[in-house]
N, CA, C and O atoms as CSV, one atom per row, in Angstrom:
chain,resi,resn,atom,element,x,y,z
A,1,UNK,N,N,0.844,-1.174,0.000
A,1,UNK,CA,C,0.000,0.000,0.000
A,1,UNK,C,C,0.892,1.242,0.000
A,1,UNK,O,O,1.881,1.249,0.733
A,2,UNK,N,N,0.576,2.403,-0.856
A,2,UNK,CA,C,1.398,3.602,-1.146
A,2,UNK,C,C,1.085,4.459,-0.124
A,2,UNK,O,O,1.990,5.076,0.437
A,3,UNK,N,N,0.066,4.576,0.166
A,3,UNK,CA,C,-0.646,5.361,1.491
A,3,UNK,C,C,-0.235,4.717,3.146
A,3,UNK,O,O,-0.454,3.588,3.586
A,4,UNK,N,N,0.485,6.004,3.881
A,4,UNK,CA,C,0.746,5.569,5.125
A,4,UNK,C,C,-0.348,5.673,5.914
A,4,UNK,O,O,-0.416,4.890,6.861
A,5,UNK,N,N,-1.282,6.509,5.737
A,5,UNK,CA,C,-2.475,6.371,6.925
A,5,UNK,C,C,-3.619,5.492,6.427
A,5,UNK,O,O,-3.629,5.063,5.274
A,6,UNK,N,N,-4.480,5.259,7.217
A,6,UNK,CA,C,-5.466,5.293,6.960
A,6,UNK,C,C,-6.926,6.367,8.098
A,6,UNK,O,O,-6.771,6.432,9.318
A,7,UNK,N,N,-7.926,6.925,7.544
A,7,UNK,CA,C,-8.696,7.961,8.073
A,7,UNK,C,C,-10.047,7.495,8.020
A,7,UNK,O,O,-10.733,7.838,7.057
A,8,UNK,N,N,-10.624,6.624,9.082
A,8,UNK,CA,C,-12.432,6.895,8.499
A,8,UNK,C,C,-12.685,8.050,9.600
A,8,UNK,O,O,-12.312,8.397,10.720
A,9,UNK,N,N,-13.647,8.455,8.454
A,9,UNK,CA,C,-14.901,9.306,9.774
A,9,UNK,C,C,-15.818,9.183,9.980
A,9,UNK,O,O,-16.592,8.724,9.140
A,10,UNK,N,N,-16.165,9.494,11.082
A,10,UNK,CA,C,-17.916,8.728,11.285
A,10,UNK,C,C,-18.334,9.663,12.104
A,10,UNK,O,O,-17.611,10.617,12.394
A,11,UNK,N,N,-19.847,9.473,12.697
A,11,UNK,CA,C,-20.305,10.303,13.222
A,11,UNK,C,C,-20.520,9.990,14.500
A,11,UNK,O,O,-21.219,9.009,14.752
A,12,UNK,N,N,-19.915,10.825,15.617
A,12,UNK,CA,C,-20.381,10.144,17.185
A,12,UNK,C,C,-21.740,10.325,17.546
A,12,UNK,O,O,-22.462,11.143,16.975
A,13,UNK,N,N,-22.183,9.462,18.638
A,13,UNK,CA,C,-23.637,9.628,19.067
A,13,UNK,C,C,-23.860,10.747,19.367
A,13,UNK,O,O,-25.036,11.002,19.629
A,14,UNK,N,N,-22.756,11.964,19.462
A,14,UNK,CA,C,-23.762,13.194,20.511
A,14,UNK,C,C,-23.744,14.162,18.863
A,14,UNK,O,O,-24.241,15.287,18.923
A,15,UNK,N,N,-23.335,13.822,17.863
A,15,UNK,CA,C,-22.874,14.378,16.098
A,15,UNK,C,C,-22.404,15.037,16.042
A,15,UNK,O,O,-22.950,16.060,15.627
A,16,UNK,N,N,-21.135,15.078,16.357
A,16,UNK,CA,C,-19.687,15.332,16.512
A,16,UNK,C,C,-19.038,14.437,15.276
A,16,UNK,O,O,-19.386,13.270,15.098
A,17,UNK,N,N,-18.279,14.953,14.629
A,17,UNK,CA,C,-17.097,14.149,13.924
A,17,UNK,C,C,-16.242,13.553,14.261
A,17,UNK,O,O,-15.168,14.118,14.466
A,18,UNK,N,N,-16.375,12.294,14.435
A,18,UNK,CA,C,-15.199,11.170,14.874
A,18,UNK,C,C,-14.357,10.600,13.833
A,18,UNK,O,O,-14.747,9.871,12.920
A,19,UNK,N,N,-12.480,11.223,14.175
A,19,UNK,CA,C,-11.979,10.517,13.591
A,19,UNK,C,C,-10.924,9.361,13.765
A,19,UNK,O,O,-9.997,9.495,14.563
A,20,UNK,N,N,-11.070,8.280,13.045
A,20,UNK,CA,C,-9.654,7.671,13.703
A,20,UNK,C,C,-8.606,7.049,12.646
A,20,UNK,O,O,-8.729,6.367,11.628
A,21,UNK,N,N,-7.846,7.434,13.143
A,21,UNK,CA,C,-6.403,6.665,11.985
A,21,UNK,C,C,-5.748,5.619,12.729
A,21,UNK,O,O,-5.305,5.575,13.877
A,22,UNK,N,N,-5.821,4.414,11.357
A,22,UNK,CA,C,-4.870,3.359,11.132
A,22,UNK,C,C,-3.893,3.520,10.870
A,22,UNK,O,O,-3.886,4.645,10.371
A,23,UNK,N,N,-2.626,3.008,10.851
A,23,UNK,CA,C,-1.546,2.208,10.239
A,23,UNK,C,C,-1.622,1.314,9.508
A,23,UNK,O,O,-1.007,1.346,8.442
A,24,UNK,N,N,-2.525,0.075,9.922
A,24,UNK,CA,C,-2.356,-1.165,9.292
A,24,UNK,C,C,-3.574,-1.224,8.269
A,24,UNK,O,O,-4.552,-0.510,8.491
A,25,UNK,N,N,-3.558,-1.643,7.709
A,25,UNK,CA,C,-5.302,-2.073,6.713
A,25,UNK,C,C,-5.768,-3.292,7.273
A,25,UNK,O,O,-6.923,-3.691,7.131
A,26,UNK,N,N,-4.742,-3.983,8.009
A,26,UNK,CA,C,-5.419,-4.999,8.691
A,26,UNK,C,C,-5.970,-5.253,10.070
A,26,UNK,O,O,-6.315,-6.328,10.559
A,27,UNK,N,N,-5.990,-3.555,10.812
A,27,UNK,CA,C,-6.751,-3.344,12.031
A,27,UNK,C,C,-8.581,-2.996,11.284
A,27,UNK,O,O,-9.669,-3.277,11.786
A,28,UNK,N,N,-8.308,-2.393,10.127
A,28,UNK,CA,C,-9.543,-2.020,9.660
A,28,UNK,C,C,-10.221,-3.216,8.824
A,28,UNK,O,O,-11.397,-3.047,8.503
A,29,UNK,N,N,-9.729,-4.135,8.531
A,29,UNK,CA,C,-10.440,-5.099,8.356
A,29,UNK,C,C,-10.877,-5.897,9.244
A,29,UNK,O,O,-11.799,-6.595,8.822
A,30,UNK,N,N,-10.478,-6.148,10.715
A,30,UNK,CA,C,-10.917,-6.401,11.578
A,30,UNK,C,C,-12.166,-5.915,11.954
A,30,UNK,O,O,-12.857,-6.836,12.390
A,31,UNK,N,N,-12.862,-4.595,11.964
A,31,UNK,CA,C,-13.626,-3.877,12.241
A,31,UNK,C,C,-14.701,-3.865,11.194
A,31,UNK,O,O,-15.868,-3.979,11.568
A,32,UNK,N,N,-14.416,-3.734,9.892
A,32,UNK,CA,C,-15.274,-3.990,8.797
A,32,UNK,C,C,-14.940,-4.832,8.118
A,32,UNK,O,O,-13.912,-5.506,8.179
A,33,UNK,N,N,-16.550,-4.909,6.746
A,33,UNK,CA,C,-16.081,-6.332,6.275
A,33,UNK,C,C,-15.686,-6.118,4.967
A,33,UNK,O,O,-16.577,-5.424,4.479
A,34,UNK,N,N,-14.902,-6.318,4.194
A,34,UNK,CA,C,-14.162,-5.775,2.723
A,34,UNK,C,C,-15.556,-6.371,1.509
A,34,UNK,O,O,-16.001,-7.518,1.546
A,35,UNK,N,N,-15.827,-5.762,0.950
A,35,UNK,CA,C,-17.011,-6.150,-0.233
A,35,UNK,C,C,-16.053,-6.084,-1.852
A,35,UNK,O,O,-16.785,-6.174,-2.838
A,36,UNK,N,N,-14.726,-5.956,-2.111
A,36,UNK,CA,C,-13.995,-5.491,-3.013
A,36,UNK,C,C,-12.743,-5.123,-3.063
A,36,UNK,O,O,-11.997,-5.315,-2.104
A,37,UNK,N,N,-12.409,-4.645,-3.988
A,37,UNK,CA,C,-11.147,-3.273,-4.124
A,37,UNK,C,C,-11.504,-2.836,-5.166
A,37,UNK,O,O,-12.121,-3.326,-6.112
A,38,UNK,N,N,-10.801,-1.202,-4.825
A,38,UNK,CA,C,-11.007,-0.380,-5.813
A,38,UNK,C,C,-10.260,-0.659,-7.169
A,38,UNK,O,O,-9.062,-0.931,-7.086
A,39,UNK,N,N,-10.687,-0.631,-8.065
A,39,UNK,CA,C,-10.479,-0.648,-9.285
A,39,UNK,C,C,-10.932,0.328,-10.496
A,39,UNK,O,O,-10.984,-0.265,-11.573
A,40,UNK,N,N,-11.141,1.178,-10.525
A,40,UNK,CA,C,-11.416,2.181,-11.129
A,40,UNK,C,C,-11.143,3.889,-10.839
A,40,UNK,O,O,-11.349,4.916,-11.486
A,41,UNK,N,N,-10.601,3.586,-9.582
A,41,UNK,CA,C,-10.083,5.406,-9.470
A,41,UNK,C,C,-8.979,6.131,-10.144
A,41,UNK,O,O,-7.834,5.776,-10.424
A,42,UNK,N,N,-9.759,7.473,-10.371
A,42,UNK,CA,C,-8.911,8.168,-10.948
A,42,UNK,C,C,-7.314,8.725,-10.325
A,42,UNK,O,O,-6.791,9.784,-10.673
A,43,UNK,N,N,-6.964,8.151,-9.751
A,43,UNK,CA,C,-5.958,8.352,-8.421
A,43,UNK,C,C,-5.821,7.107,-8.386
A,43,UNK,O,O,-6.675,6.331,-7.957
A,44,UNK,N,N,-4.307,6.678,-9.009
A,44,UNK,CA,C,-3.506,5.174,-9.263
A,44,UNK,C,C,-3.193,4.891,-7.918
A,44,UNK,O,O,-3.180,3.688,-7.656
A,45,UNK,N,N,-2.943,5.649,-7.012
A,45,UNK,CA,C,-2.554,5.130,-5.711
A,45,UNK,C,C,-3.897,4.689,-4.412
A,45,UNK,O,O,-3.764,4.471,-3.208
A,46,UNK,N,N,-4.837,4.690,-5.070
A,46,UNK,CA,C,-5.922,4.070,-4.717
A,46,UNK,C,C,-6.128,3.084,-5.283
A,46,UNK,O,O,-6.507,2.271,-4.439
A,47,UNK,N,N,-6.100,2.514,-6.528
A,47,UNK,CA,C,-6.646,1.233,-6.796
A,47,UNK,C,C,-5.753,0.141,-6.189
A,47,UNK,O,O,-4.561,0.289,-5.922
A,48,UNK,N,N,-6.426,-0.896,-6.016
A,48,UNK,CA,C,-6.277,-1.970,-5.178
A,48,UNK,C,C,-6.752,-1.917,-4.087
A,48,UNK,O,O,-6.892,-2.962,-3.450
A,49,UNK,N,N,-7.111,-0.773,-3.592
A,49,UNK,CA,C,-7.261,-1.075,-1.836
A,49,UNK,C,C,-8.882,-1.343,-1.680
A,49,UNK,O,O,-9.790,-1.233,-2.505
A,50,UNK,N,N,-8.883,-1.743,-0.281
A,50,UNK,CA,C,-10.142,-2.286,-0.041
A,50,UNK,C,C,-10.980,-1.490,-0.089
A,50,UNK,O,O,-10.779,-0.370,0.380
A,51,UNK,N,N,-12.263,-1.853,-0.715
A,51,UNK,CA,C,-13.693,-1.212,-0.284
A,51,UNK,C,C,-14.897,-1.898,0.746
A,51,UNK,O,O,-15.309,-3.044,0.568
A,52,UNK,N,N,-15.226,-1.297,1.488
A,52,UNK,CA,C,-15.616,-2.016,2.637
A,52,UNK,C,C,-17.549,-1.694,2.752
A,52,UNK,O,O,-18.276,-0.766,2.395
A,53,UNK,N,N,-17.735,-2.802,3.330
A,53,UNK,CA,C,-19.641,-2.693,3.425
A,53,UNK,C,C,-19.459,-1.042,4.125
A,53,UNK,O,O,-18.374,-0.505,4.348
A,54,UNK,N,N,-20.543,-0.561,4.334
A,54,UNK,CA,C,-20.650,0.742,5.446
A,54,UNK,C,C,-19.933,1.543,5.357
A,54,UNK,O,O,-19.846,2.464,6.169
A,55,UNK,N,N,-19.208,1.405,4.322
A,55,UNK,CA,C,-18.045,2.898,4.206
A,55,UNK,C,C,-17.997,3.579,2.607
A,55,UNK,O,O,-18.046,2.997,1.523
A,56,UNK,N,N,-17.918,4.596,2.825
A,56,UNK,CA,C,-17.656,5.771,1.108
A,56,UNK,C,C,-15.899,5.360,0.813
A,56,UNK,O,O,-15.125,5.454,1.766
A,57,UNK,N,N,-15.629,5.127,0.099
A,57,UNK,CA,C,-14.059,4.942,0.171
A,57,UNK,C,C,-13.754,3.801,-1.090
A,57,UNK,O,O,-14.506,3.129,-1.796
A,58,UNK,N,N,-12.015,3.960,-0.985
A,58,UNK,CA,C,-10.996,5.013,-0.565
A,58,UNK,C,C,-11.146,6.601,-1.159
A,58,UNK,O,O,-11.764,6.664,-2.222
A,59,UNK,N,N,-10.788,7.544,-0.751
A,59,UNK,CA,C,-10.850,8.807,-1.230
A,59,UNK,C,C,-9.287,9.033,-0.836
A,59,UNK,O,O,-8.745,8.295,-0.014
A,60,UNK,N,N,-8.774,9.828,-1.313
A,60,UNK,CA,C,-7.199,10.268,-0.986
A,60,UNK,C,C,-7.777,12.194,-0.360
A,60,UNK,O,O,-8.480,13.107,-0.792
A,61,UNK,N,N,-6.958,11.919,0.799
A,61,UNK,CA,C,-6.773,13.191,1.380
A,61,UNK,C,C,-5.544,13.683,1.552
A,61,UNK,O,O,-5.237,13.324,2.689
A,62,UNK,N,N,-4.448,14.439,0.986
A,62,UNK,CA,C,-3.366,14.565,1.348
A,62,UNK,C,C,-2.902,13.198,0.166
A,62,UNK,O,O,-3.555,12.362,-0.459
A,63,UNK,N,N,-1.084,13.608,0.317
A,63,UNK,CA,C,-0.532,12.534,-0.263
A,63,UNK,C,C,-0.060,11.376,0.337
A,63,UNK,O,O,0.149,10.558,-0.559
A,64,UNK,N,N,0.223,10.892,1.491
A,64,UNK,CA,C,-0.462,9.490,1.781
A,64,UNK,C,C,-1.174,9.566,3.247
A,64,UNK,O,O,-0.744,9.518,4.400
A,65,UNK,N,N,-2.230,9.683,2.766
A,65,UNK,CA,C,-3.521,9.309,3.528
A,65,UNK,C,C,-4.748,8.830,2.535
A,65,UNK,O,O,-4.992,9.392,1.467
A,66,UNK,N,N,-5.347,7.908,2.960
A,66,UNK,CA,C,-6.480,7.332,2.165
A,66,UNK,C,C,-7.611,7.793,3.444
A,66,UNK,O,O,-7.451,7.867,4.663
A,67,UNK,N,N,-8.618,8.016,2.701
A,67,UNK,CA,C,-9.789,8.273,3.447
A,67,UNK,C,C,-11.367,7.733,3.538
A,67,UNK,O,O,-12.110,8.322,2.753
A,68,UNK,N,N,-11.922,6.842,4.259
A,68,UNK,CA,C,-13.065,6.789,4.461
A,68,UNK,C,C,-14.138,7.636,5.163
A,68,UNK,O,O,-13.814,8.514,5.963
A,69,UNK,N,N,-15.536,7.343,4.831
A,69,UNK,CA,C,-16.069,8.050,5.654
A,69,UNK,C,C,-17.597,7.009,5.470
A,69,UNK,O,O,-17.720,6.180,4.569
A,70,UNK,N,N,-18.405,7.224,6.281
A,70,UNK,CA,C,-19.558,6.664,6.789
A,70,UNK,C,C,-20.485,7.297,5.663
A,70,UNK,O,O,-20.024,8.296,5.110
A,71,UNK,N,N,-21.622,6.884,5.291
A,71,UNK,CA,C,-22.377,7.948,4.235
A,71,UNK,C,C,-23.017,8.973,5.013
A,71,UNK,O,O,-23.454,10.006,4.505
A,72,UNK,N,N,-23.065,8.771,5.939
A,72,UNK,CA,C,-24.237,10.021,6.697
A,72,UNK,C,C,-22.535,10.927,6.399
A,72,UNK,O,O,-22.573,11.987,5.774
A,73,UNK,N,N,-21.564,10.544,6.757
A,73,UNK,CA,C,-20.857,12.150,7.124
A,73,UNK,C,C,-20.242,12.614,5.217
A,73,UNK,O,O,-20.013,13.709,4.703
A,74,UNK,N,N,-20.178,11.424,4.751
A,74,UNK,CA,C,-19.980,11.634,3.176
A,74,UNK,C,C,-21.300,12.707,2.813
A,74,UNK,O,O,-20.966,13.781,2.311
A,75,UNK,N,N,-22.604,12.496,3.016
A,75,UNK,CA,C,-23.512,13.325,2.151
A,75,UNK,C,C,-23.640,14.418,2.963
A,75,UNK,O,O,-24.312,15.348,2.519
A,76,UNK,N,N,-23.033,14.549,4.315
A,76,UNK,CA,C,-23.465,15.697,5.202
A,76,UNK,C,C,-22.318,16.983,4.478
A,76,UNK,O,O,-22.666,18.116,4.146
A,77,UNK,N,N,-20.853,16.375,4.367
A,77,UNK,CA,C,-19.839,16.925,4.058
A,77,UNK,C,C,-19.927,17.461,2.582
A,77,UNK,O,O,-19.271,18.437,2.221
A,78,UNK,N,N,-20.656,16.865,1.863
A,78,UNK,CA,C,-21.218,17.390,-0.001
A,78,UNK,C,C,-21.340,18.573,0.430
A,78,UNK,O,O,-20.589,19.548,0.393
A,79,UNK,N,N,-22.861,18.317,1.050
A,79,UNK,CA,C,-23.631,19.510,0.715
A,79,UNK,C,C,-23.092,20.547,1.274
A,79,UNK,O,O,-23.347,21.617,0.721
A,80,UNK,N,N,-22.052,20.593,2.710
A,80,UNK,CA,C,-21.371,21.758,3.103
A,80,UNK,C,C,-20.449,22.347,2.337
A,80,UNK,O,O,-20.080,23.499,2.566
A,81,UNK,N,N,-19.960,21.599,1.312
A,81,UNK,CA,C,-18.868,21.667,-0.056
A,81,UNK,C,C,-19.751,22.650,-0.889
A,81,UNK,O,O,-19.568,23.820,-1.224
A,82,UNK,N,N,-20.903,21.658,-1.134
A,82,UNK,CA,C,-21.848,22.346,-2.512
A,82,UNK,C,C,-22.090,23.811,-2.143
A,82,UNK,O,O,-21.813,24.770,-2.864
A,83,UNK,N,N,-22.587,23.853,-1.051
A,83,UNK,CA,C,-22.605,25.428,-0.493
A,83,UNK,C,C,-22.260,26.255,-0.502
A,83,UNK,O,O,-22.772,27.333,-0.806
A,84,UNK,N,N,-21.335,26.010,-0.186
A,84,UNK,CA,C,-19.638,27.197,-0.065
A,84,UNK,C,C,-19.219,27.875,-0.970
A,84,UNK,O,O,-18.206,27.629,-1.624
A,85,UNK,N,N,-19.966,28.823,-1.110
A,85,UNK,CA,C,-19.563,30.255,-2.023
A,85,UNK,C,C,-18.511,30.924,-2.239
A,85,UNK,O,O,-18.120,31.791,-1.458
A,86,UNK,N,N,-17.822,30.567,-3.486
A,86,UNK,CA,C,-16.538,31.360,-3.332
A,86,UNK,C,C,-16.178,32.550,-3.604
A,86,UNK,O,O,-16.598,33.121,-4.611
A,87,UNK,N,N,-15.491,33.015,-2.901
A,87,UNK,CA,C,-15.112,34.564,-3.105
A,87,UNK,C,C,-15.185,34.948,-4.637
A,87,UNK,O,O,-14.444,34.426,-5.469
A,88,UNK,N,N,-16.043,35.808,-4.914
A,88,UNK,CA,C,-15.330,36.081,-6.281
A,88,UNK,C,C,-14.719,37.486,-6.517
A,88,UNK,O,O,-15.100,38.551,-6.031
A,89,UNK,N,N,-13.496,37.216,-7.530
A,89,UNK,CA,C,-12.876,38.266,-7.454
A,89,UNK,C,C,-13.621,39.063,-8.785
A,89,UNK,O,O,-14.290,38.476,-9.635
A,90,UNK,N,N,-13.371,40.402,-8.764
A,90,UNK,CA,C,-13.881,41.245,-9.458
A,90,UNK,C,C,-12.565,41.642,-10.300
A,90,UNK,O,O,-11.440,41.360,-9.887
A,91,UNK,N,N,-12.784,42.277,-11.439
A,91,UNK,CA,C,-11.317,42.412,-12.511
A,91,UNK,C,C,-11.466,43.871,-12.630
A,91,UNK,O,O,-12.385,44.593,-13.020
A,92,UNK,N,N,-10.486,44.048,-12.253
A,92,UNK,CA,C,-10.212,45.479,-12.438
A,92,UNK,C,C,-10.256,45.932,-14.096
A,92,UNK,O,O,-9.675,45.119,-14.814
A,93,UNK,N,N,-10.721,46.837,-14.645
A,93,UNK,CA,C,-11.213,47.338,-15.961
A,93,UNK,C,C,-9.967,48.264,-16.156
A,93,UNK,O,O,-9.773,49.161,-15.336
A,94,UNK,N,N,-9.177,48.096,-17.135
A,94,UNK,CA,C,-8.368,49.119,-17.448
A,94,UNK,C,C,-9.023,49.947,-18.432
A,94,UNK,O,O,-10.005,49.526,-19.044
A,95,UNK,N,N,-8.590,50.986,-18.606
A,95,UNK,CA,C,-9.212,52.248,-19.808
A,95,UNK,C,C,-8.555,51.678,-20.758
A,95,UNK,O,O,-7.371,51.379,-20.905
A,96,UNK,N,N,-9.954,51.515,-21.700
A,96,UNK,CA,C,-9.264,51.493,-23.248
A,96,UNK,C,C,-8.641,52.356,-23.698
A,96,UNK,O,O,-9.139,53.416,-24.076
A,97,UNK,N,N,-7.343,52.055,-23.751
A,97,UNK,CA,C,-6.872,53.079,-24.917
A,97,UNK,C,C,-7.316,53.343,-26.873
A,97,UNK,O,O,-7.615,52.438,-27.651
A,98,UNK,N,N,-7.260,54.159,-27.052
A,98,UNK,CA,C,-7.960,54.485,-28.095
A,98,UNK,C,C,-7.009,53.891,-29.345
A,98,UNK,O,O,-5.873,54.343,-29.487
A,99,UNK,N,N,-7.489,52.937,-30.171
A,99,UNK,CA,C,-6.897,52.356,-31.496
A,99,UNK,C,C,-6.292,53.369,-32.700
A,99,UNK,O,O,-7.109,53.704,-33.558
A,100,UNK,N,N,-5.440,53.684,-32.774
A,100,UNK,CA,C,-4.670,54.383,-33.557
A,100,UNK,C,C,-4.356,53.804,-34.989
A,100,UNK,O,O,-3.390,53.055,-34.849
A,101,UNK,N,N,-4.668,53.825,-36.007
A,101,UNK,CA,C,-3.985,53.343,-37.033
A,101,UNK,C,C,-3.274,53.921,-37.942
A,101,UNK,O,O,-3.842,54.818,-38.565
A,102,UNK,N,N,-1.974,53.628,-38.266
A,102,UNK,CA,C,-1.546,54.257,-38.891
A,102,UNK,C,C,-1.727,53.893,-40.580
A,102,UNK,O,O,-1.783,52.775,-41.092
A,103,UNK,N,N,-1.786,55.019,-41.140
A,103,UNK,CA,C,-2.217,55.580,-42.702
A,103,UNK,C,C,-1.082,56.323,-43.451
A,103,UNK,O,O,-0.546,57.356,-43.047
A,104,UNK,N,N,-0.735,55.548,-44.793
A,104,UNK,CA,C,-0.195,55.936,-44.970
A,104,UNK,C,C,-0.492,56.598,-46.570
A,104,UNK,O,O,0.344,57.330,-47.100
């Protein structure tokens, strides 16, 4: 595996963001149950790794960290994404200068 961490997040009972990081992929298979591997991401250093029942994943956060997340905090985290209005910058207008041609 190219990725040194591993990250799920989930949501605690009081809905708080809980996170916890692995080392091994084989503490997290202990805990969940693998349904796959990825095979199709656009991010080569994700394919192969496991995809697990109950989890959104792998996602890459950073350059080695792989990331899961629970779907409640995957669709909660969209829509706070989708939201988020970005600054927009305004362009400063320079004065046209006036087109000159020369005639000869």
């Amino acid at each position: 595996m190219s990725k040194e961490l591993i990250r799920v997040v989930t949501r605690a009972a009081d809905g708080t963001i809980r996170i916890k990081d692995y080392t091994k992929e084989e503490s997290l298979k202990k805990l969940h149950t693998q349904v796959g591997i990825d095979d199709c991401s656009t991010d080569l250093g994700l394919r192969g790794l496991p995809v697990f029942r109950g989890l959104i994943g792998p996602m890459p956060e950073g350059k080695n960290i792989v990331r899961y997340e629970s779907p409640e905090v995957f669709e909660t985290l969209t829509k706070e994404w989708s939201t988020v209005k970005a600054a927009r910058r305004s362009r400063s207008r320079a004065k046209a200068e006036p087109v000159v041609a020369a005639v000869e």
